[in-house]
N, C-alpha and C positions, 0 to 999 in steps of 0.2 A: 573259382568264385562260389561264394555260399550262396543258397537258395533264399527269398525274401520269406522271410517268417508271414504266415497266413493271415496273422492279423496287420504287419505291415499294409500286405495285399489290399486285406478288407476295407481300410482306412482309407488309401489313396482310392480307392476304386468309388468312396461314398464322396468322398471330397470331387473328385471327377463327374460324379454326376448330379453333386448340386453345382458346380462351378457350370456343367450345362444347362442344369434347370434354369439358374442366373441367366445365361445367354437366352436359352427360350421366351422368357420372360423381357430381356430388354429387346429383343426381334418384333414380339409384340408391341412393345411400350412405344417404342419409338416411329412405330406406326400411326399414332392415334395423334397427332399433331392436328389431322386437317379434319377431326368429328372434332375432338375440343375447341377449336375455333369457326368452325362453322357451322358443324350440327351432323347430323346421318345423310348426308347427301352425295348423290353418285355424281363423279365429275367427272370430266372433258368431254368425247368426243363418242368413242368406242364404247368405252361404258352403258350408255343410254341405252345404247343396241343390244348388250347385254342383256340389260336389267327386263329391257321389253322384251324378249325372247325368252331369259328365265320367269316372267309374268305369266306367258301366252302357255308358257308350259305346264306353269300350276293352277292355271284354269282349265286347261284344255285336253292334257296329258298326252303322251309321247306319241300315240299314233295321228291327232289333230299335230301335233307339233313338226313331227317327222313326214306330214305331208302340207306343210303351210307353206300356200301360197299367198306373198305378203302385197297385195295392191298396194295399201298406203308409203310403199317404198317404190321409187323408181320406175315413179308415174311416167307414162303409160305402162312402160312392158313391163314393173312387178318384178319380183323377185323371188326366186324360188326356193326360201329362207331351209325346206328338209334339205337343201342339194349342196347348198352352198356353206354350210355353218358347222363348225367344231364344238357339238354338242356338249362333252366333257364339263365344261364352268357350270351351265346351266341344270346339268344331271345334279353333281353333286353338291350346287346352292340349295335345290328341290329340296332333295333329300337331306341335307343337312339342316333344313326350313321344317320338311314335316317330320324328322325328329325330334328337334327340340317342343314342337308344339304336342306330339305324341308324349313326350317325359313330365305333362302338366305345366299348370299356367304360371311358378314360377323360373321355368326355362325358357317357353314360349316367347318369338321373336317373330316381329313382322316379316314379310321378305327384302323389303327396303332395306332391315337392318340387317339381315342375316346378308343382303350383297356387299352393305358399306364396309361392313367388317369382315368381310371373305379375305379381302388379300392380305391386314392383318394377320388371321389365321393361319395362311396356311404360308405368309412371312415367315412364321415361326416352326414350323416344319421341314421346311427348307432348311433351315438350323440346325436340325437337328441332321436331317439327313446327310448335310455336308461334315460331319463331325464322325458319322459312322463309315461314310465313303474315305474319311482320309486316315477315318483308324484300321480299314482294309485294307487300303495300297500303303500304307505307310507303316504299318505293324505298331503304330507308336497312339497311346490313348493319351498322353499328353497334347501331342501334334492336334489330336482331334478336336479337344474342349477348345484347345487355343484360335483353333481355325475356326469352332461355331462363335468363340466369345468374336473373330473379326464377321465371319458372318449375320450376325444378326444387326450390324449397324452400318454395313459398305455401300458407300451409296448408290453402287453398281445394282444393287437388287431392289435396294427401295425404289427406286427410281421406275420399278414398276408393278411395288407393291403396299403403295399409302391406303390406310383406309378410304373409300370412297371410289378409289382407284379401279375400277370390278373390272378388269382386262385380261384376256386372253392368258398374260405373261404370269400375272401376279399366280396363277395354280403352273402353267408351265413348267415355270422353275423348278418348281415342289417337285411333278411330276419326271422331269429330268435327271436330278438328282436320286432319283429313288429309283431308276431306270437304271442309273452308270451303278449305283450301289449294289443293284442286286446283280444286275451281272457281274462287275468283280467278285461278288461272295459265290458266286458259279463258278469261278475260276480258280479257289482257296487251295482244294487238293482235287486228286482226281476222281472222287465221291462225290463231288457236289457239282457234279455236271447235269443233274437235273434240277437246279435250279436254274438253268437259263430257262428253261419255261417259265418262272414267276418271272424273270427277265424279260422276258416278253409279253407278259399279259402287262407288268408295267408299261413297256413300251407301248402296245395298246392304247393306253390309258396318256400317254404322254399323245397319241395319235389324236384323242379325244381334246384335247387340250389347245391346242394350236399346231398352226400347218409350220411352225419351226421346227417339227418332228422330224427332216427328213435332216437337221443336225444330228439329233441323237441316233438313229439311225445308220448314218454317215462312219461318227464316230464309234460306234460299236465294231462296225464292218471294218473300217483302218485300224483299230486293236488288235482283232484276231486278225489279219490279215500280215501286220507286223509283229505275232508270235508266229507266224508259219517261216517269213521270212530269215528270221532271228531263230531259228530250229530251234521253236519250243512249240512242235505241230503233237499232238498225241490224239487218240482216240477221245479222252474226257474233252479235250478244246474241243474238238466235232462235231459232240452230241451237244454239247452246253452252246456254241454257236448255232448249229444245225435246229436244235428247238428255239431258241431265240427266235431267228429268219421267220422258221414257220409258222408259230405262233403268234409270232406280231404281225406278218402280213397276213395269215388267215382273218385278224382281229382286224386291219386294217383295212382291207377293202370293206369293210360292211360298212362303212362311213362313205355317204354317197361322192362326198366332198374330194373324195379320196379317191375312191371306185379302183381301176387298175394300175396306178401309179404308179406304187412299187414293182414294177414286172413289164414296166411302159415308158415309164419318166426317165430321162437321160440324170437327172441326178440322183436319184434312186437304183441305177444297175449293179452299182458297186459294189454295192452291200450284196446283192442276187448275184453278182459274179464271183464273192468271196463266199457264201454258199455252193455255188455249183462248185469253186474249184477244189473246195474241203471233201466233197462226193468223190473228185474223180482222186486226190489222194491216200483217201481211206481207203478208194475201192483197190489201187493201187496197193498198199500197204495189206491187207487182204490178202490177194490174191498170193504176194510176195510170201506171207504168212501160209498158205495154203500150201502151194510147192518148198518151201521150205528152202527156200532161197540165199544166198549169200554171195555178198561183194560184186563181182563186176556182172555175173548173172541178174541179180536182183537188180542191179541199176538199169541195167536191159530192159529188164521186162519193164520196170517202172516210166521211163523212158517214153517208152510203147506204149503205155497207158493213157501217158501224158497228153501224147502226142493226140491217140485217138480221140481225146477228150477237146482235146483245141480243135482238132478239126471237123468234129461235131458240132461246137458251138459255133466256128466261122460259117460251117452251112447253112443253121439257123438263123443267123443275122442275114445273111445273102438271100435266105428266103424271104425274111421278115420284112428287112429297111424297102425293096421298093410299094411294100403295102403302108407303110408310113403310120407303121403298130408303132414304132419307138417316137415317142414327143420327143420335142426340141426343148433345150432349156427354159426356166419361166424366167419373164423379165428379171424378178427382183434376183433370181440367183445369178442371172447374167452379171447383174449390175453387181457381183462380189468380183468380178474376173476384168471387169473395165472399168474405165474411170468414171466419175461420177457426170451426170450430164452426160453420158455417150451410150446410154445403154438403146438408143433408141425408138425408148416411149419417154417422151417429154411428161405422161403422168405419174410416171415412175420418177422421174430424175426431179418432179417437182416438190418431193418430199425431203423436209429437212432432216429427219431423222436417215436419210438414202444416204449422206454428206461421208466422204471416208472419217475414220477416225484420225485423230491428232493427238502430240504429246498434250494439249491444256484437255482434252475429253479426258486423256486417263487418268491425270493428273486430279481433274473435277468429279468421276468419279470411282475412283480406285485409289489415290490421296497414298499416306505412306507405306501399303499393302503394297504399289506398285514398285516400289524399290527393294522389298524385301520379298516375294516372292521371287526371283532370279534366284536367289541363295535357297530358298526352298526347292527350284528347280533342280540345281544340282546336286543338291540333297540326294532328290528323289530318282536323277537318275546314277548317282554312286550306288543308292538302295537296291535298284532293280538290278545291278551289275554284281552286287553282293549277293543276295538272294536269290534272283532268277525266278524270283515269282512273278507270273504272268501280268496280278493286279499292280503291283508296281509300276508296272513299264506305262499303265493309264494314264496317270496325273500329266506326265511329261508330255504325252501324245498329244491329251486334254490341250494345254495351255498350249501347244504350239498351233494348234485347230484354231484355236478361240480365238488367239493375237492376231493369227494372218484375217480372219473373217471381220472381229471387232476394228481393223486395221483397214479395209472396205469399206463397212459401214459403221456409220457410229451408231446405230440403234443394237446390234450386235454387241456392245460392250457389256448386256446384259446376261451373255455368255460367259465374262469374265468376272462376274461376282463369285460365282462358287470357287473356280478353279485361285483364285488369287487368293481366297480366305484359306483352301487348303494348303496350299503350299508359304502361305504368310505361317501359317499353325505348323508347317515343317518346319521352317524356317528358325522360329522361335523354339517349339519342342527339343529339336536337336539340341538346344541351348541346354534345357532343363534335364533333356536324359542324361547329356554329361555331367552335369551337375549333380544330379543322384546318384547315377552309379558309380562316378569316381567319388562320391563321398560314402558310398556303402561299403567299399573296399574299404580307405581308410578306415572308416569307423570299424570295420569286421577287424581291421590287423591291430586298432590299438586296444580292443575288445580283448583278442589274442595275450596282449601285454599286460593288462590287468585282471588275467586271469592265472597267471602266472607262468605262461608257455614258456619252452627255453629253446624255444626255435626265434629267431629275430625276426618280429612282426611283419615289419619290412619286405625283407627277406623273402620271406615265404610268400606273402603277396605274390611279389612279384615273379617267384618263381613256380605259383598255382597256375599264374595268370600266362606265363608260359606254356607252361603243361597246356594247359587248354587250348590254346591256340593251336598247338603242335598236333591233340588228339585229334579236334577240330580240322585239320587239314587231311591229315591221315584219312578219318572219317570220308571228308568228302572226294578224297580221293580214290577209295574203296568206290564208292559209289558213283563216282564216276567210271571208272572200269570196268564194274558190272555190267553198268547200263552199255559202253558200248561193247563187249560181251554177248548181253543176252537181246538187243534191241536191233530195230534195222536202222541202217544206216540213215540220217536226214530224221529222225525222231529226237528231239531233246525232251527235255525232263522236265514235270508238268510243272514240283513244285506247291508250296505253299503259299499263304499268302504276307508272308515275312513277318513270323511269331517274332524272331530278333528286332529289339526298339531297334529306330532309327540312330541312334546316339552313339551305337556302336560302327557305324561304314566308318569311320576314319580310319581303324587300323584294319577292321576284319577282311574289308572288300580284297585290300592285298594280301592278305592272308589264303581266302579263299581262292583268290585269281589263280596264286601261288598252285594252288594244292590242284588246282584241274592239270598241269604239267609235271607235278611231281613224277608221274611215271615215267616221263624221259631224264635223261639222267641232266640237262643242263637246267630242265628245270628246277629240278632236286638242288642244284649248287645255288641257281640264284635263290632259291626259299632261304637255303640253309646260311648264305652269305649275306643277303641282302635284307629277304624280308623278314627273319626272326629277328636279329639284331634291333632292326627296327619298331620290331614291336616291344622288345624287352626294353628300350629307352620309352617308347610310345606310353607304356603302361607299369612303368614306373614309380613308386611313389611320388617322388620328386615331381616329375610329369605328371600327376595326377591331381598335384595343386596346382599347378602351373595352369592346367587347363583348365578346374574351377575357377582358379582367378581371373581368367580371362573371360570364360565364362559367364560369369558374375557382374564382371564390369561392363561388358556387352548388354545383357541385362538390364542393366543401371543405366548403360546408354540409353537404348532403347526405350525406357521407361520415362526417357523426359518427353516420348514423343506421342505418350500415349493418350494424356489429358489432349492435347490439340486435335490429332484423328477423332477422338470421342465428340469433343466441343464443334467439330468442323461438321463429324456426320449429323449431329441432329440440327446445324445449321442449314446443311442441304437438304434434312430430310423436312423440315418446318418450310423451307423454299420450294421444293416437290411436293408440297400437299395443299396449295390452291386450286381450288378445283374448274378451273377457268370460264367457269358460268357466272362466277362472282369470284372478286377479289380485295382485297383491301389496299385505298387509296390515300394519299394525303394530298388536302385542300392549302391552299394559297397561304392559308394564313397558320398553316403547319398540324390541323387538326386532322383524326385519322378517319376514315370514312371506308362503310363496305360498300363498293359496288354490286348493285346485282341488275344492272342493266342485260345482260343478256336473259338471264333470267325471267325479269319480270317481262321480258321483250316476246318470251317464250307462252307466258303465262296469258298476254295478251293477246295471241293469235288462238290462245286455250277458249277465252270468256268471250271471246266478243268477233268471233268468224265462225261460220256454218261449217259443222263437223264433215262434212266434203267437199271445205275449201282446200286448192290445191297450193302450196306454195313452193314456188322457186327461190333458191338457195344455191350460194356456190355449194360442191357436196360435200365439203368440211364439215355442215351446218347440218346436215341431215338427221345423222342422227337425232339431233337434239331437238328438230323439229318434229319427227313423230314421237321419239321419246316423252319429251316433254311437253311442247304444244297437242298434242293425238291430233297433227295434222298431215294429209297426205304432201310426203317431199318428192322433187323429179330425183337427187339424187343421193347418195352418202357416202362413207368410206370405205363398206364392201368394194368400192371400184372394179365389180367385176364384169361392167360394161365401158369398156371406154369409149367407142365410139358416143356412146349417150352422153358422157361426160365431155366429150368433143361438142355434142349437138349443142349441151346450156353453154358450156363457153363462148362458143361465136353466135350463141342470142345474147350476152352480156355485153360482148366488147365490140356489139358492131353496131352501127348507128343507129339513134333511139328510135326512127322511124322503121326500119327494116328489123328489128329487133321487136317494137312492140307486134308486127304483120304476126311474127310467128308465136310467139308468150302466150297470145290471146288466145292460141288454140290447145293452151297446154297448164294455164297458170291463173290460179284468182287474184294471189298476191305476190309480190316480188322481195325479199328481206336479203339488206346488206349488215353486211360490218362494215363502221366508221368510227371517228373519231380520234384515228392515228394507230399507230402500233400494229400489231399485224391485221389490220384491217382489211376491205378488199382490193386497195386501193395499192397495198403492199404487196399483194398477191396478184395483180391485174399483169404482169408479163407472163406469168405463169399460164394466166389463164388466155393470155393471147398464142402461147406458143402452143399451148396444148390444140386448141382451135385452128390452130395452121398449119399443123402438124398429122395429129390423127384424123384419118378420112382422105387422104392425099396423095399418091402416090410419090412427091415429091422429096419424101422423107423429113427426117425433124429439122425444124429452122432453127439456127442458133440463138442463143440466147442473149449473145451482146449485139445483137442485128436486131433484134427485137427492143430490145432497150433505148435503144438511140430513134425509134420509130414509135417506139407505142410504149411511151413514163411520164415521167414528169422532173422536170430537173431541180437542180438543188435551191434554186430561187419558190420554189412550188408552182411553175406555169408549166402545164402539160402541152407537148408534143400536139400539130394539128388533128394528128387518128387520134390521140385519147382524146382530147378535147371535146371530139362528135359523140367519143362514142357511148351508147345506153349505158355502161358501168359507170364513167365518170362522174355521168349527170347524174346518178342516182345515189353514189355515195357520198364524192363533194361538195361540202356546204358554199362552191366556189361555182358550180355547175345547176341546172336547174332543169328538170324534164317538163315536156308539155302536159299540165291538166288532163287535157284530152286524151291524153294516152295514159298516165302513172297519178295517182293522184295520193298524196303523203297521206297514209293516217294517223302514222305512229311514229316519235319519236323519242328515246329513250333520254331519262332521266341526265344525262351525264354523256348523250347523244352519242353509244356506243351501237347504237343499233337504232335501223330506218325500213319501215315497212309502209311498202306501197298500194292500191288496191289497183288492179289492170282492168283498166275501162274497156269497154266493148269488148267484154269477153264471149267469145264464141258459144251458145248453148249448142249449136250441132254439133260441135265437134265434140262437148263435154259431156250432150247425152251418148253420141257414134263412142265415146270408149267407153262409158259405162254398160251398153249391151254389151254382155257375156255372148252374144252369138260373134263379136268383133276381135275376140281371142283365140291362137294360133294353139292350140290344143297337141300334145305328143301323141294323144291317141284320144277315141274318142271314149266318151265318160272321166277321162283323168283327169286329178287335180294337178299337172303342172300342165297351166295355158298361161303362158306369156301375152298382153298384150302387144299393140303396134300401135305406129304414129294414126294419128284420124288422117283422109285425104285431104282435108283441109291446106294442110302443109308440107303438100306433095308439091306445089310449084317452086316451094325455098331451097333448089337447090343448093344452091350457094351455103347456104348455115345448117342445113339439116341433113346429113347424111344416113344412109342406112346402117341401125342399130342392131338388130336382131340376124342373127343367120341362121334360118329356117332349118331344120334338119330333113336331109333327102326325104326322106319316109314321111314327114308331117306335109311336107311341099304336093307330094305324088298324092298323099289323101285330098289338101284340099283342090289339087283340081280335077280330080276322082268329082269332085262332091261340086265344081263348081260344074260340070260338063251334066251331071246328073240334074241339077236346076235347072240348069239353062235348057234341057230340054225338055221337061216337067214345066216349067213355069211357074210353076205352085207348088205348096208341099203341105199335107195336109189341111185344106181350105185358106191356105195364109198366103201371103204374098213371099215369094223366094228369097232368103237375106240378101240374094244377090243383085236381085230388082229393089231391096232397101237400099242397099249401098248407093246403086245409080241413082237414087229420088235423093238421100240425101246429100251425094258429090252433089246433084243439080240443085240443090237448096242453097249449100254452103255457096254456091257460085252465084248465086242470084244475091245473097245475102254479103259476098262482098260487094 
């Protein structure tokens, strides 16, 4: 076959990267649904938490930020916002905020706007990045554009990257992507094994990102671990993994969030046990190198090596596990490995996004990608059997990782946006590479005929195309001989990252298969009898239309289906960018109307309550309530307390006098959802089980026991326990709580939301947690002290269980410090906090 004339080259390659610019561009585009319709506003849930965190940061700067501790969340005991939070979004919103305002005022953008349009942005990054990742493992730059043109519109990805959207996910992905990129380009030939270090500072950066890190992580680690398997182990996969590991977990513990994890966490060892065991075979293959070893010697020693190496690490674990250094799985990864509902935290199992996935999820968002990436699978692993390049064998690992996890959970389906756009753009490219190059043959052979050759165009074709295949085998059969020749035994061959397009496995891969056995002589007969034959009908002229035309018409198929996927994703993506603080409604008499009931529900706890009223919220609502009202909430979505999230549940759902006892010492005002729809009304088993459940020794109560006990049935008359309980009264306009206790102030426009004010609110107990002397400090002078409950409502034990677990060392100070008082009496002319405590338990008691 003749070489592509340069300027052909030039041509395709400018067309290929406007046809990506095009995809960047609609990645972008099709984001901006939910600013054009409602304006620069940050929406749901998470976001808000964000947005206040990227705030605190650009007032406050990284060292206030990296040690803030946030009272107005998760009143009493606060939150320890440097400890707990994936700093990552919030770095690079800053610094992307005080760039453009550094480039002059007409760049300059608020930080409002630079968060609404973050996930936009870097939507379209992602785009790109998936187009350069599948023209790595797939050697094919067609496959690439084709898979950013399905990436920048799958509703697998928007789904968590609408403008407004300012989530965790929406940079994740980016950061993902550009993770699995750079290490396959680590893995091209055996020269580029120092870039797994930029492989790991990405990875890093994907750490900073969100704690879904420990997928990419995961999946790095099962790659290399299935080329060692598959003997394609060499020295370059060693250092390219070997820096990886190290570099991302040295990057990765400096994140407090993080701390030892990697080198602690039971889903994290994998990846550190395909590090140590790459150590013990290099040092093996060394040594073997050393002595100069060979065949059944060399397996000896290596053996030995082996062995030493397992039983070193079995020591260490026997040393380690009864110190109880190795955690135990975390709920949510639990709940990939058992059904939903069973993971046994009922906070965990209460989330819809927890639900496994289904055919209509993949269907709603992966649409007709889902049917044609399968044929891109096999694609790509006929590719990696051809070529043997390592980045190859990714994609297929990829998508089988993704399905069984997104197949778990349905929030996980957001794993399967990249990998389906890639292998949808194999799918398809395979199409077009056959299409090119069996029409460049043709065209070269009648090229031939009209230049006057007396060789039959044909002809020769087909019998260059011979030749080449035949060279081509020979070649690799050379080189295969060498290598086991001059190699030790259990080393395969590193490989590139498959320069040959894709378009070519149909006939090559048997070609090549072929030529690894030509040394023995049966292999030699089947090549010479089976697979030449084959290939000389294969590539064929005749067969060389044959397959255009089918080609073609595949195409043509395919292309009726392309207006609908386009018209379906910006239907979901215009469905996906309500920003659920408002929404757009239609009235009775068919008119369309925007709600902003929760909204203005927010705005009104803003204007018109004391900026240290406290309000209770299921902790759906939290965020939105510091976010947007700047009012102190008891809880949010962080949910990194659940027993607290346990405490406000059974003050909601338990009856409105025993309910109000304990609120009073904790809350100024009480804000539900109502009105129908996922209100709290729809959520109230949830929140009965969680309250029954967490704090209990009893374990998690079922969920269809709770339903027949504490709902409301299909008529709408609640069950006697709901009936009583403080939730019902306070959400249904069917129920009514006593004055005395809840008094309505507020009722939203379209009565999607009801705020209460809590009469006889305790001042003892509201001034006992505001002293700073009444927080449980890790050491003394530090900024992380967790508050605690007031003694107020130390007698509930029934609804109130203990939230905080003290650590050894802060416990041993304070009763260092309590025995030091109590025999002082005083401390420096004042009265001992310890004799306030006693005056004011004796207050609060009088005072009930």
């Amino acid at each position: 076959m003749k070489e592509t004339h340069p300027l052909h080259s030039a041509i395709m390659s400018v067309a290929r990267l406007a046809v990506l610019a095009v995809a960047t561009y609609f990645a972008y585009d099709i984001r901006l649904y939910a600013i054009r319709e409602y304006g620069r506003v940050i929406h749901e849930f998470d976001p808000w938490f964000n947005f206040r965190a990227t705030q605190y940061l650009a007032d406050n700067g990284w060292h206030k930020f990296s040690h803030w501790f946030d009272y107005m969340s998760w009143y009493p005991l606060g939150r320890p916002v440097g400890t707990t939070i994936y700093p990552g979004m919030q770095v690079t919103a800053v610094s992307i905020w005080k760039t453009l305002n550094a480039m002059g005022k007409d760049y300059a953008m608020s930080l409002n706007d630079v968060c609404v349009f973050f996930p936009a942005w870097f939507g379209a990054v992602a785009t790109c990045l998936v187009a350069f990742l599948t023209a790595e493992c797939s050697g094919s730059s067609n496959s690439a554009v084709i898979a950013a043109m399905v990436m920048s519109v799958i509703p697998a990805h928007i789904m968590r990257s609408v403008g407004g959207g300012y989530d965790n996910e929406s940079l994740a992905v980016t950061a993902m992507c550009l993770t699995f990129f750079v290490w396959c380009r680590a893995l091209r030939n055996r020269s580029s094994w120092w870039i797994g270090a930029l492989a790991g500072l990405a990875y890093v950066y994907m750490v900073a990102a969100w704690g879904g890190y420990t997928f990419v992580l995961n999946m790095v680690g099962l790659h290399a671990a299935m080329l060692v398997i598959l003997g394609q182990y060499n020295a370059s996969l060693h250092k390219a993994y070997s820096l990886f590991w190290i570099v991302g977990t040295l990057g990765a513990i400096q994140f407090p969030v993080v701390g030892l994890a990697p080198i602690k966490s039971m889903e994290q060892l994998g990846p550190m046990a395909v590090f140590l065991g790459m150590q013990v075979l290099e040092c093996g293959e060394r040594i073997v190198k050393h002595r100069k070893l060979t065949g059944a010697a060399a397996w000896r020693l290596r053996i030995n090596v082996y062995a030493a190496g397992v039983a070193a690490l079995a020591a260490v674990i026997l040393l380690l596990a009864p110190t109880g250094y190795f955690g135990p799985l975390s709920v949510r990864v639990r709940g990939l490995f058992v059904k939903h509902t069973k993971t046994g935290n009922p906070l965990v199992d209460s989330v819809a996004e927890h639900q496994p996935g289904t055919p209509d999820a993949y269907w709603r968002y992966l649409h007709y990608p889902f049917y044609v990436a399968p044929v891109g699978f096999v694609i790509s692993l006929v590719h990696y059997l051809n070529t043997r390049s390592p980045a190859a064998l990714f994609l297929p690992l990829y998508a089988v990782v993704a399905y069984y996890f997104a197949n778990r959970m349905v929030r996980l389906i957001i794993f399967m946006g990249p990998i389906a756009s890639s292998l949808t753009g194999i799918g398809i490219g395979y199409l077009v590479d056959d299409i090119l190059g069996n029409a460049s043959v043709l065209i070269a052979a009648e090229m031939k005929k009209l230049m006057g050759n007396k060789v039959d165009a044909d002809a020769d074709a087909a019998e260059d195309d011979d030749e080449t295949e035949k060279r081509k085998g020979r070649e690799m059969a050379a080189v295969a001989a060498k290598e086991a020749a001059e190699t030790t035994p259990g080393k395969g061959k590193g490989g590139r990252s498959g320069k040959g397009k894709v378009g070519k496995v149909g006939a090559s891969v048997l070609s090549s298969k072929a030529s690894y056995d030509a040394t023995s002589t049966v292999g030699r007969k089947l090549h010479e009898k089976l697979v030449v034959p084959f290939i000389k009908v294969y590539d064929a002229p005749r067969s060389r239309v044959t397959r255009i035309i089918l080609a073609v018409g595949l195409l043509a198929w395919g292309s009726q289906h392309v207006a609908p996927f386009w018209k379906y994703s910006h239907d979901m993506a215009q469905g996906m960018s309500q920003p659920s603080i408002m929404f757009k409604g239609q009235l009775q008499d068919g008119s369309t109307i925007m709600v902003k009931d929760y909204l203005e529900a927010y705005w009104w706890l803003r204007d018109n309550t004391p900026e240290d009223a406290r309000v209770m919220a299921w902790w759906d609502y939290g965020y939105q309530v510091t976010g947007i009202a700047n009012r102190t909430s008891i809880a949010d979505g962080n949910t990194w307390n659940h027993e607290h999230i346990a405490n406000l549940a059974r003050s909601l759902t338990a009856t409105e006098e025993k309910g109000h006892r304990v609120i009073r010492h904790l809350a100024d005002y009480v804000l539900v959802w109502s009105g129908g729809g996922a209100d709290d009304m729809a959520k109230s088993p949830h929140l009965f089980r969680i309250g029954k459940s967490i704090g209990y020794s009893t374990g998690t109560v079922d969920m269809y026991d709770i339903q027949s006990k504490f709902g409301v049935d299909q008529y709408g008359r609640p069950t006697p326990l709901m009936a009583q309980s403080l939730l019902y009264k306070l959400v249904s306009f069917q129920g009514k709580v006593s004055e005395a206790r809840f008094k309505e102030v507020y009722t939203s426009k379209y009565r999607k939301v009801r705020i209460y004010k809590v009469v006889n609110v305790s001042e003892t107990s509201k001034k006992w947690l505001a002293d700073p002397a009444n927080r449980l400090c890790d050491a003394p002078g530090s900024w992380y002290c967790p508050g605690q409950y007031p003694p107020g409502i130390a007698k509930f034990t029934g609804i109130i269980k203990p939230a905080y677990n003290m650590p050894a060392f802060v416990k041993m100070q304070s009763e260092e410090k309590a025995k030091a008082e109590a025999r002082a009496g005083f401390v420096g002319g004042e009265e001992a906090p310890e004799k306030k405590r006693k005056k004011a338990k004796k207050a609060l008691a009088e005072e009930l």
